[in-house]
C-alpha positions in Angstrom: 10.9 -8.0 -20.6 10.8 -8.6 -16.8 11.3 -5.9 -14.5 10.3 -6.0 -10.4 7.1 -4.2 -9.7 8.0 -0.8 -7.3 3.3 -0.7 -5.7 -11.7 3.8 -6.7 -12.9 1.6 -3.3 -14.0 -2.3 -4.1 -17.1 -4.5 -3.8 -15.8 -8.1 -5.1 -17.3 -10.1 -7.7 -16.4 -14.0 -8.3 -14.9 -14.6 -11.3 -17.5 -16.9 -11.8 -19.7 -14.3 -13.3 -20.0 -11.7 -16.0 -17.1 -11.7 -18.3 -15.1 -13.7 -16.3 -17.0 -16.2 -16.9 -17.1 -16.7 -20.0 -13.1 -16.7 -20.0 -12.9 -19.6 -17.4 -11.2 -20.0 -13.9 -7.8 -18.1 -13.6 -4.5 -19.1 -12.2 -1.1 -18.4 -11.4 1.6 -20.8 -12.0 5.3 -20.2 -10.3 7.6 -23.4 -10.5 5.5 -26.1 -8.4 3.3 -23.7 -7.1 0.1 -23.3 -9.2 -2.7 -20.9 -7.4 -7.1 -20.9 -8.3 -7.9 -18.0 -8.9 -11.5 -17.7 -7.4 -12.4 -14.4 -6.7 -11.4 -10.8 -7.7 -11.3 -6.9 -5.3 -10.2 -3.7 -7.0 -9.3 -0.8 -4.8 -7.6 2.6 -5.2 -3.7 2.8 -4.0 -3.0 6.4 -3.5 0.9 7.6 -4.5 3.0 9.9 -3.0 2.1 12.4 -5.6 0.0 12.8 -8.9 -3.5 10.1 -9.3 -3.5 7.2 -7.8 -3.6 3.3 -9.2 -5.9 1.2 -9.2 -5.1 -2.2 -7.4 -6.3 -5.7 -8.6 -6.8 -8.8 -6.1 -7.1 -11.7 -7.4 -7.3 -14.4 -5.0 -7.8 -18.2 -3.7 -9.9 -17.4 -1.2 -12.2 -14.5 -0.3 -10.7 -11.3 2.1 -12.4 -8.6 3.7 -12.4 -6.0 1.0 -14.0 -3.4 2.4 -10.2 -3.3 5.2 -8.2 -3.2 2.3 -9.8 -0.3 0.6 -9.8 1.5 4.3 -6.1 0.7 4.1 -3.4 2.8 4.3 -1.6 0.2 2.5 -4.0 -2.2 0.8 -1.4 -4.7 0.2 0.0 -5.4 3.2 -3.5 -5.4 4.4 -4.1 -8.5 2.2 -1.0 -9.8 3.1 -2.0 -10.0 6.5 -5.4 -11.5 5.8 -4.4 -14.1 3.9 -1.1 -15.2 6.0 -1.1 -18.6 7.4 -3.7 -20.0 5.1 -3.2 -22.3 2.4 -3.7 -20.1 -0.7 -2.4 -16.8 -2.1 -3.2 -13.9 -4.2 -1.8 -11.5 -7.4 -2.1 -8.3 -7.0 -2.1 -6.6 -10.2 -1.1 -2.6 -10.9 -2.9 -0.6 -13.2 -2.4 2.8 -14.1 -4.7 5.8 -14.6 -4.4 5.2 -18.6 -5.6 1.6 -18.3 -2.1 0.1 -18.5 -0.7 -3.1 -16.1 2.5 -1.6 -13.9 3.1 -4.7 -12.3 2.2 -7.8 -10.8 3.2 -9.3 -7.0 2.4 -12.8 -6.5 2.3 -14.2 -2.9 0.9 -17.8 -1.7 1.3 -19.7 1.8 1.5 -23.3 2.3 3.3 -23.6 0.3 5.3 -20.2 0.2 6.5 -19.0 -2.8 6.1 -15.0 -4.3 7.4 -13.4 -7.3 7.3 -10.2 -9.2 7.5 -9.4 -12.4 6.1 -7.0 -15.4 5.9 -6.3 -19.0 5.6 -10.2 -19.9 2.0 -11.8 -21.3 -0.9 -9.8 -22.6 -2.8 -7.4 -20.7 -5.9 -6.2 -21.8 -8.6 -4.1 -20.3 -11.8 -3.7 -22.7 -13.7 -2.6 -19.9 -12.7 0.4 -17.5 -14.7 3.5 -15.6 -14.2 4.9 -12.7 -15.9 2.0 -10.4 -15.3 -1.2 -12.6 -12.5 -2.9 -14.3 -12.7 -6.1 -16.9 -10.3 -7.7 -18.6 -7.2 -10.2 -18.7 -4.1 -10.9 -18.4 -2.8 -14.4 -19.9 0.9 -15.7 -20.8 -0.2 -19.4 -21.5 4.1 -20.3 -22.9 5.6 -20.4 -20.0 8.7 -17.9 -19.2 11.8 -18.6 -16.9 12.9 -16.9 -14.1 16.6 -18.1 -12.5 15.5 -21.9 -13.4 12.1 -21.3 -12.3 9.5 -21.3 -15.2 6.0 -19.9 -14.7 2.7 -18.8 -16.7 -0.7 -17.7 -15.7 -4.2 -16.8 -17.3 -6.0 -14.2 -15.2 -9.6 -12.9 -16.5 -11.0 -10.6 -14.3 -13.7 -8.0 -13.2 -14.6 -6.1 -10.5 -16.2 -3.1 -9.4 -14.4 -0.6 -7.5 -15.4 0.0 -4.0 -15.2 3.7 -1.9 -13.3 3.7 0.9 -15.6 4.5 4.3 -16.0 8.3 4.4 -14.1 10.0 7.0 -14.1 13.3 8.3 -12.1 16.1 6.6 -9.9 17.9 8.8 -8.8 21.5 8.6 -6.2 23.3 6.7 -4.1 22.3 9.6 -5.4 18.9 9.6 -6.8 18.8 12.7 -5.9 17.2 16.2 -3.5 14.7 14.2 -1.7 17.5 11.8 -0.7 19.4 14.8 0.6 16.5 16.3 2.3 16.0 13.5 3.7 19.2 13.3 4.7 19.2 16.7 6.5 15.9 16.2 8.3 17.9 13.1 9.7 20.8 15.4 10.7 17.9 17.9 12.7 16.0 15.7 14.5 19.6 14.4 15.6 20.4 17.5 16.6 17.3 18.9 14.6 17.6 21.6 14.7 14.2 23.1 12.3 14.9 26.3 9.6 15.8 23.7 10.2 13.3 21.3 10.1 10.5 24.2 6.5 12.0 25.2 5.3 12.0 21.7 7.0 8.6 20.7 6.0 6.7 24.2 6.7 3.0 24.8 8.7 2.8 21.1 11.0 5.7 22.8 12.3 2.4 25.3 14.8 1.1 22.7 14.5 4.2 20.0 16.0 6.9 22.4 17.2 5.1 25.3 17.7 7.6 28.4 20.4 5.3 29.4 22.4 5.3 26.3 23.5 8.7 25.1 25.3 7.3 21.8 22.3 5.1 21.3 19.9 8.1 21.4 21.7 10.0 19.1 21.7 7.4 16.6 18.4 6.6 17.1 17.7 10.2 16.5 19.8 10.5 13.5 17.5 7.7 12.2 14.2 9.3 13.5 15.4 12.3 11.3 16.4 10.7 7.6 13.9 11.3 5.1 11.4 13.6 6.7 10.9 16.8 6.4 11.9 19.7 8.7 8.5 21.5 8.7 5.7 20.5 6.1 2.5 21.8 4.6 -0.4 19.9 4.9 -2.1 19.7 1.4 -5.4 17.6 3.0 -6.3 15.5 5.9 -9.1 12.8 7.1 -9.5 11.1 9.5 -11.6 7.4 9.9 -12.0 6.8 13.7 -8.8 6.4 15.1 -6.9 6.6 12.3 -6.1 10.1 10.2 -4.4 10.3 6.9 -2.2 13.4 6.1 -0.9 14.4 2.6 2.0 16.7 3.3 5.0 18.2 1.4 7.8 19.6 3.4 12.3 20.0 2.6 14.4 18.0 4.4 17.7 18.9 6.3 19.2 18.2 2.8 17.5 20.6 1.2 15.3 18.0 -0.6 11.9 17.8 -1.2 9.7 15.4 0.2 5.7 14.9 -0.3 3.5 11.7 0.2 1.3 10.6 3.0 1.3 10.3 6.7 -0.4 7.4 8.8 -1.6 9.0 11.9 -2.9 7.2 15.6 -4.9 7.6 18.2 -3.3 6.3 21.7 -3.4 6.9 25.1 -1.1 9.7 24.8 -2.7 11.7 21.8 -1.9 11.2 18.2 1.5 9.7 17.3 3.3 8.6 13.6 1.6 5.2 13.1 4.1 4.9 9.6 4.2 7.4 6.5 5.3 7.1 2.6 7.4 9.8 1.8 9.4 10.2 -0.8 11.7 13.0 -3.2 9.5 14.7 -5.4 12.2 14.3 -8.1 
């Protein structure tokens, strides 16, 4: 059964060696579009809540995998390594009990991507906490809305760390305040604040021009976060900081996940964040 995919650090290893090896070269086959596989990356995805999954790249041509581990979101990392080059990648989902929760399939020149999980066999005879080996093959190929595909993808990897950063306070530091203070901006509507905290993006958020448009563009500022939060942990990599938070919304609901934090001109300032309803 098909079903579209929702999303420990990484050294990369070609498949070319170790168990892979002995498996042959991989691919990936959507309609005309058939992708080498010629080198595999495995990093840690963090969730909004509860451990975090492990992330398989399998791709055409080699990335920069020590970025995409430092990523706040590894796959749009690789996304933007490998766009505008002939080639593509699969990234591949795996869960903290070893089982596949997904595969994304990108490729450029030509472009063609698909999702998809739950078809083939995925099997993973080889799994600690800083290496992953194993396959996933569907060799009878399956068809999406008139477009067939099939793949065979041995793998293995080691897992590489992220670079250590700095753990912040129980505050979180210079960026958690920040945060906080944007918080208490955003609850009180106060628009002079928020256009000081948000700075050039405030030009076409919260026009000062544009009464309706600011209130709109505060309405949308607003959905989804939370009124005040707590900050579970913090760390910061150079200019970059990474909060966990949990917080209730105007709607009463509970939110937690992570929030990207950056370093500008003006201080620290919401870079992006992955919040969700804890239910």
């Amino acid at each position: 059964m098909k079903r579209p995919v929702s999303r420990l650090p990484c050294v990369a290893l070609l498949l070319g060696s170790t168990a892979a090896a002995a498996a042959g070269p991989g691919y990936f086959r959507f309609d005309q579009v058939r992708m080498e596989i010629k080198h595999a990356y495995a990093v840690m995805h963090e969730e909004r809540s509860g451990p975090a999954r492990v992330y398989l790249f399998l791709t055409s041509a080699p990335i920069d995998v020590q970025k995409v581990a430092d990523a706040f979101d590894p796959g749009s990392e690789v996304s933007g390594q490998m766009h505008g080059k002939p080639g593509g990648y699969v990234r591949i989902c795996v869960t903290p009990e070893g089982k596949e929760c997904g595969l994304y399939f990108s490729h450029d020149q030509p472009s063609e991507s698909f999702n998809m999980s739950g078809s083939g066999e995925f099997t993973l005879p080889k799994r600690t906490p800083t290496h992953l080996e194993g396959r996933w093959v569907m060799t009878k190929p399956d068809d999406f809305f008139g477009k067939t595909y099939d793949f065979d993808m041995p793998f293995a990897a080691d897992v590489t760390a992220p670079t250590a950063g700095t753990q912040l306070g129980a505050d979180g530091g210079e960026p958690g305040r920040a945060y906080s203070a944007y918080l208490a901006a955003l609850a009180k509507g106060d628009l002079p604040a928020l256009r000081r905290i948000l700075g050039e993006s405030a030009r076409w958020r919260l026009p000062e021009d544009d009464e309706n448009e600011s209130k709109q563009g505060l309405k949308d500022l607003r959905d989804g976060k939370p009124v005040s939060v707590k900050i579970l942990s913090a760390v910061q990599r150079g200019d970059h900081a990474v909060l966990r938070v949990e917080g209730v919304d105007r709607d009463e609901i509970k939110r937690a996940g992570r929030v990207l934090m950056a370093k500008g001109d003006n201080g620290w300032a919401v870079e992006t964040d992955d919040l969700g309803s804890v239910d």
